[in-house]
N, C-alpha and C positions, 0 to 999 in steps of 0.2 A: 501466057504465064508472065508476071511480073515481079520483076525480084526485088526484094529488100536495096540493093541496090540502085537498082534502075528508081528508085523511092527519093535518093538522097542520104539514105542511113548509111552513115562512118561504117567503113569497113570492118574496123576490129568489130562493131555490135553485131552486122552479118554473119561475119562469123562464128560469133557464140549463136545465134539462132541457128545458124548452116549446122554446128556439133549437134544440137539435138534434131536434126531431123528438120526446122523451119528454113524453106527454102523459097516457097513464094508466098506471095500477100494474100491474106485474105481478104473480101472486097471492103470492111469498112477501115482494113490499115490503107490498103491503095487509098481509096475517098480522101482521108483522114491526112495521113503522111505527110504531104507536100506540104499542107498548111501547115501542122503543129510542129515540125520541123523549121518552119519558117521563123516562128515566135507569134503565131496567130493565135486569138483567144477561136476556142471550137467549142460546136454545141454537136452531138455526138450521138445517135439515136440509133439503137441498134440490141435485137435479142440478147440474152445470153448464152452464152458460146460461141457468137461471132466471132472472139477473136479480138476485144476491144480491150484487155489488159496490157498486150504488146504496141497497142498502137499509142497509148499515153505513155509505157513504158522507156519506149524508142527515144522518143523528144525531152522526155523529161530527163534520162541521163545523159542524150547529148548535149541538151542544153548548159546542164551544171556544168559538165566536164570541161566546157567551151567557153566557160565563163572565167574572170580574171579575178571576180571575188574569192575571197578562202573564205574557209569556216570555220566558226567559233563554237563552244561547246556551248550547248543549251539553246543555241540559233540555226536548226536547221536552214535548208535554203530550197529542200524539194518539202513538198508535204501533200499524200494521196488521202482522201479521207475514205471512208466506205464503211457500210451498217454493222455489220456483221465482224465477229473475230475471225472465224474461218474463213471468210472473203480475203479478210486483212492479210489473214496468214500467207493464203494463196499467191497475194496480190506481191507482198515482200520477196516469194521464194520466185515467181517470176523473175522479178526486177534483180534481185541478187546478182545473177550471173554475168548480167549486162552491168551491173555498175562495179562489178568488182575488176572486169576488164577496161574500168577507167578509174580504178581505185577511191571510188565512193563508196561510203557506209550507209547500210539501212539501218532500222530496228523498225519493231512493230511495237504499237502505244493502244491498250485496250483495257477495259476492266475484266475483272473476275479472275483476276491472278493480284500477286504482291509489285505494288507499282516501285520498289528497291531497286530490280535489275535495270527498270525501265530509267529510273535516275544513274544508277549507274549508267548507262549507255548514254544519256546525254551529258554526263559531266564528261566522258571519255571523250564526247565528240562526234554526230553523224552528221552526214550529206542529207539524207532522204528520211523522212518520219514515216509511215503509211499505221495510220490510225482513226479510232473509231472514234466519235466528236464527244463522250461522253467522258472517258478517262482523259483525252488530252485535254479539253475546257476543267477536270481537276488539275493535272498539272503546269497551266498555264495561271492556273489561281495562285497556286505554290511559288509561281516564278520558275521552275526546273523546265521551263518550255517555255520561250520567248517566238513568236514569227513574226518580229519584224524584218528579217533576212530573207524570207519565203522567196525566191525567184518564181517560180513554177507552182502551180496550184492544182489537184487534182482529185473534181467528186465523181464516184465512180458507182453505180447502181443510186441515181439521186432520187431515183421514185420509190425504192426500198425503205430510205434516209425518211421520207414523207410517210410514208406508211408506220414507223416505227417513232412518228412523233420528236424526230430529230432535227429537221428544221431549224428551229428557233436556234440551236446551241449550233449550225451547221452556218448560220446567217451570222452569228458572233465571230468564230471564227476565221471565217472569210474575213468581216472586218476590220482584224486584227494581221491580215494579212498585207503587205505594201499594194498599191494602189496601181501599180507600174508592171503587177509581175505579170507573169501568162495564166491564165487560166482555162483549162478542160473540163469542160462534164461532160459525164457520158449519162445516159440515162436512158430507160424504156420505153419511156411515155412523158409528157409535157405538162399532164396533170397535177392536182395537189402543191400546187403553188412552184413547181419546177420551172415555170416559166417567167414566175415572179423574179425568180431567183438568178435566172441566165439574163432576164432587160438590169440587173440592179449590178451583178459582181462583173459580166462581160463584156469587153468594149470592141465596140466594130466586129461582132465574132461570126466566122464563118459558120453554117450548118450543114450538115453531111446526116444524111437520112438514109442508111444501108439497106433495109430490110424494114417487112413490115414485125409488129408484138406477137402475131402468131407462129406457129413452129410449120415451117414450108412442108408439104405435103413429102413431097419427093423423099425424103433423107429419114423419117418417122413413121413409122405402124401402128397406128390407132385401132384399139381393140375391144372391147366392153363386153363384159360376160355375165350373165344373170343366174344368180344362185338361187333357189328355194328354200335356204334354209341355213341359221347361222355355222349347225355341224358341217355343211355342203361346203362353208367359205374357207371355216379351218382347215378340208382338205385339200380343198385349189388353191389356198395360198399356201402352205406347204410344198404341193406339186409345184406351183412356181419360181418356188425357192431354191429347189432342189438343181438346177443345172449347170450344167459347168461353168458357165462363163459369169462376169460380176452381174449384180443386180440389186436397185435400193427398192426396197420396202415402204412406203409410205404411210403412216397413221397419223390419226387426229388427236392424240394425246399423248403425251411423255408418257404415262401408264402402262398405256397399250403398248410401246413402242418397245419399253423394257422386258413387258412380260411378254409380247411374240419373240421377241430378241432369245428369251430365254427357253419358249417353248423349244422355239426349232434347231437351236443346241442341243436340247436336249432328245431331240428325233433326232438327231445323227445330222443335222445341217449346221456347222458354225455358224454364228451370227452375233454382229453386235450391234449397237442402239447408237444411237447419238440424237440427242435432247435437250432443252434449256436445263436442266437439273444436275448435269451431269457437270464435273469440275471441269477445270482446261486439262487438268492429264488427264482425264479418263478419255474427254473430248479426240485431245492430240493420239493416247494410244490406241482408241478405235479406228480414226481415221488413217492411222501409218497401218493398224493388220489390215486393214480394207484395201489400202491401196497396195498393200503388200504381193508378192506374186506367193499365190496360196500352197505353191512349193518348196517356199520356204516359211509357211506359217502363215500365213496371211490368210485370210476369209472371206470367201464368196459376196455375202448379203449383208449388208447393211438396213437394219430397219431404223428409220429415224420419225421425225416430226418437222414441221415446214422451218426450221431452224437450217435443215439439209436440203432445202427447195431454192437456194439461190448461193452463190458464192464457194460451191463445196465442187469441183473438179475433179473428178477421178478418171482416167481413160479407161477406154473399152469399158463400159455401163454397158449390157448389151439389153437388159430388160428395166422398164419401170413399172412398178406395181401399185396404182392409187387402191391399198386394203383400203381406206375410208376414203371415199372420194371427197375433198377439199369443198370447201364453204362457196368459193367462188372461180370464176373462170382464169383469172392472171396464178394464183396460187396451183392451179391447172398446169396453166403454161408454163410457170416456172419450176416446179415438180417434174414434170417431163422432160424437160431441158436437160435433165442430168445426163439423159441417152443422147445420141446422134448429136454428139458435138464435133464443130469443126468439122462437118460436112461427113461423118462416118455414119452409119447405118444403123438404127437402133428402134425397141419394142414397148410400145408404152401400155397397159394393161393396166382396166375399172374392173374391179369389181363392186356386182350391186345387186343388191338385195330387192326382192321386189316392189317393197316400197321406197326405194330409193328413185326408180325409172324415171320418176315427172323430175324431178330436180338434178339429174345426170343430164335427162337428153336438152336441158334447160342452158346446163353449164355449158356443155358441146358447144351449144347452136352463138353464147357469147362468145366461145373461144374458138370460132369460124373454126372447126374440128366436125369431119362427118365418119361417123363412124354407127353400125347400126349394132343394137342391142343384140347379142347372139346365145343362146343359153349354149351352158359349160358340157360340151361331148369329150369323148377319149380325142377323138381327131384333132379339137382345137388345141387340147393341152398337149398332144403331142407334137402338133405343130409350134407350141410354145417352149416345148423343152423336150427338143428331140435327142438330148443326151442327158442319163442324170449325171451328177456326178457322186462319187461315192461316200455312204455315210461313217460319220466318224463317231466312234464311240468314245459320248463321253469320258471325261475321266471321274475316278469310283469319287464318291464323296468319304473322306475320312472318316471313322468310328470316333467317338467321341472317347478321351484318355479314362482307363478304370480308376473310378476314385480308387484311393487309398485307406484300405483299412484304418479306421481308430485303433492307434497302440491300446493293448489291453495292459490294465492298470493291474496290480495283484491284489488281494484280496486286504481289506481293510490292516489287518495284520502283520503282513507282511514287507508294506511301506517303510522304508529305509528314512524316520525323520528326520537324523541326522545329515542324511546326506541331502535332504529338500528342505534347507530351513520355513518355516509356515512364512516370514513374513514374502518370499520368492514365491512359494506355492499360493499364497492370495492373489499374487500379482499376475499368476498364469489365466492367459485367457480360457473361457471353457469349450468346450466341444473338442470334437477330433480336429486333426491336420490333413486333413483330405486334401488331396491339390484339385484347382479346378481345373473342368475339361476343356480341353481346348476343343471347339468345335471346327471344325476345316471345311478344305474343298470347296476348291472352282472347279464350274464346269469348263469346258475348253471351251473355245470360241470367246463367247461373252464375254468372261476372265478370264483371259490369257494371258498371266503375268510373265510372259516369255517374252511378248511383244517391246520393242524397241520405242522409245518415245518419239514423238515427231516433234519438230520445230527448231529454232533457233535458239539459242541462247539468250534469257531478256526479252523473249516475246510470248506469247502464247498466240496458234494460228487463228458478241457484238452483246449489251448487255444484258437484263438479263441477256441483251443482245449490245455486245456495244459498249458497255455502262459500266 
């Protein structure tokens, strides 16, 4: 065992890791530690859920904290980039606790909210930025973000960054960064010009290679189930839905993602979606009932789209469900990541249709995964969810409101002229006053407008990813 301590890391940061529960290193903070502690630039390769958020998190607040520079508003002096809002988000409520015990400010800088607060918080003044290269390259056009103060530098999932055609505004930034500071990447893979990128921004940098891109055998349950028929999959993913413990849901389109979201609310399983479509509060409030403890509201299953396949953290994920098995083998790996993180125990589940088998056992065999084809018995799904958990009955959808009779007018004759002057009675609009219906009802789960927002104030937790 080796502790945060025995690493080098200031005590008061141990002991905010020590309150939740972090007590020893995991192996790419050990690797990692001693050098980025040092003020060493690192190149940083390691899966997701190693454990690689705390280890740039660590250095990068003692660094600032240890520095005799202050700060000015609008010149940050830490700055984490990474693809995704949700990542970002993650990435800030990490670091939070650690820098707040050295009286440093975050904020999180992303599109697809109102960049307002986001000014606000830089005219106020922060330590640490952690944003996505799309929103902050706009308000570095603005001027409301200045880095030439940057001490510390930090890209975090940089083959994501590649994948999302980020690059180019990811290579600006940097530039714009001092020449002298520290800089970190972390990243999966070396490809897509990721290594263009570590010979040009990092000087003298150490490399630290924890793990291999695939998901270690030991710690993951690889499963593959072959259905006969599309009724056959609606009802195994259902059944898989159904168990007590968390579990994301995996589809290849926002469509699907919404309308299984809303089937299996509507069988009596909660569930919500998370999607490029969806705003950042629908985003933030699905994400806080999901991670919520489902006894006080919160809900089981998440069905999402590969938006949820990298940067999205929830503990205890005890199943993964690829409903549409993913295009490619990394999108694979990154999907199932969401189980058996930080070394815990978890169930990753294909379903596949029979013309799906040549391009499944295809994906496997790229993403060094064995796992044999098995058709769907009671055995296996009772071995996948050997408790259900209990279904909840929607809530009724509201009647629509009974129009409102048209006042009845009296008969031609009887008309009080005097009391309706004609030029008032021309003016009157015609038809009845019926009020309109209001149409109602959310189902629970999905719309659960009880739900608690998640996030920070000024941030939202990549444009459409990012942007």
């Amino acid at each position: 065992m080796t502790s945060f301590l025995d690493l080098g890391v200031p005590a008061d940061l141990a002991a905010v890791l020590s309150k939740d529960g972090k007590t020893e290193a995991f192996a790419i903070q050990r690797d990692t530690l001693p050098d980025s502690l040092a003020g060493r630039d690192l190149l940083g390769r390691g899966r997701t859920g190693s454990g690689k958020t705390i280890a740039f998190a660590l250095p990068l607040v003692a660094r600032l904290s240890a520095s005799p520079r202050k700060g000015r508003p609008g010149h940050p002096r830490g700055l984490v980039l990474a693809p995704t809002r949700e990542l970002a988000t993650q990435i800030a409520a990490t670091i939070a606790p650690l820098a707040e015990a050295k009286g440093l400010r975050v904020t999180t800088v992303f599109g697809g909210v109102s960049q307002r607060p986001q000014e606000t918080a830089m005219r106020n003044g922060v330590d640490i930025v952690v944003a996505c290269p799309g929103r902050l390259e706009d308000l570095m056009k603005q001027r409301i973000v200045q880095l030439d103060a940057v001490e510390v530098t930090v890209l975090d999932e940089a083959d994501h960054m590649a994948d999302l055609g980020f690059l180019p505004g990811v290579t600006r930034i940097l530039t714009a960064t001092p020449a002298g500071g520290q800089r970190l990447l972390f990243s999966a893979t070396l490809d897509r010009g990721i290594d263009t990128l570590a010979r040009r921004f990092l000087s003298n940098a150490v490399s630290h290679e924890v793990d291999e891109e695939s998901v270690p055998v030991g710690e993951m349950t690889h499963r593959v189930l072959v259905v006969d028929s599309t009724d056959n999959k609606t009802t195994l993913v259902r059944d898989l839905a159904s168990g007590t413990g968390r579990r994301i849901l995996f589809t290849r389109t926002k469509h699907q993602a919404k309308k299984l979201a809303k089937q299996l609310t509507a069988a009596g399983i909660p569930s919500v979606d998370l999607h490029g479509n969806l705003s950042q509060n629908a985003r933030e409030r699905n994400l806080s009932a999901f991670s919520s403890d489902p006894a006080d509201g919160g809900v089981r299953v998440l069905v999402a789209t590969d938006v949820a396949a990298r940067g999205v953290h929830v503990d205890n994920v005890d199943l993964v469900v690829h409903v549409d098995p993913p295009m490619e083998h990394k999108a694979y790996l990154h999907r199932s990541g969401r189980t058996a993180r930080a070394g815990a125990a978890g169930t990753v589940v294909t379903v596949v249709l029979p013309e799906q088998r040549r391009d499944v056992k295809d994906l496997l065999r790229k993403a060094a995964i064995t796992a044999a084809l098995e058709p769907v018995t009671t055995d296996a799904v009772t071995e996948l969810v050997p408790e259900r958990a209990p279904h909840v009955r929607p809530a009724p959808v509201q009647a629509p409101q009974q129009r409102q009779a048209p006042k009845q007018r009296p008969a031609g004759g009887e008309r009080n002229s005097a009391a309706t002057p004609p030029s008032r009675r021309s003016r009157r609009p015609r038809g009845g006053q019926g009020g309109q219906g209001a149409q109602g009802g959310a189902t629970a789960g999905a719309r659960q407008g009880g739900q608690p927002r998640a996030g920070q104030g000024g941030r939202g937790r990549g444009g459409s990813q990012g942007r």
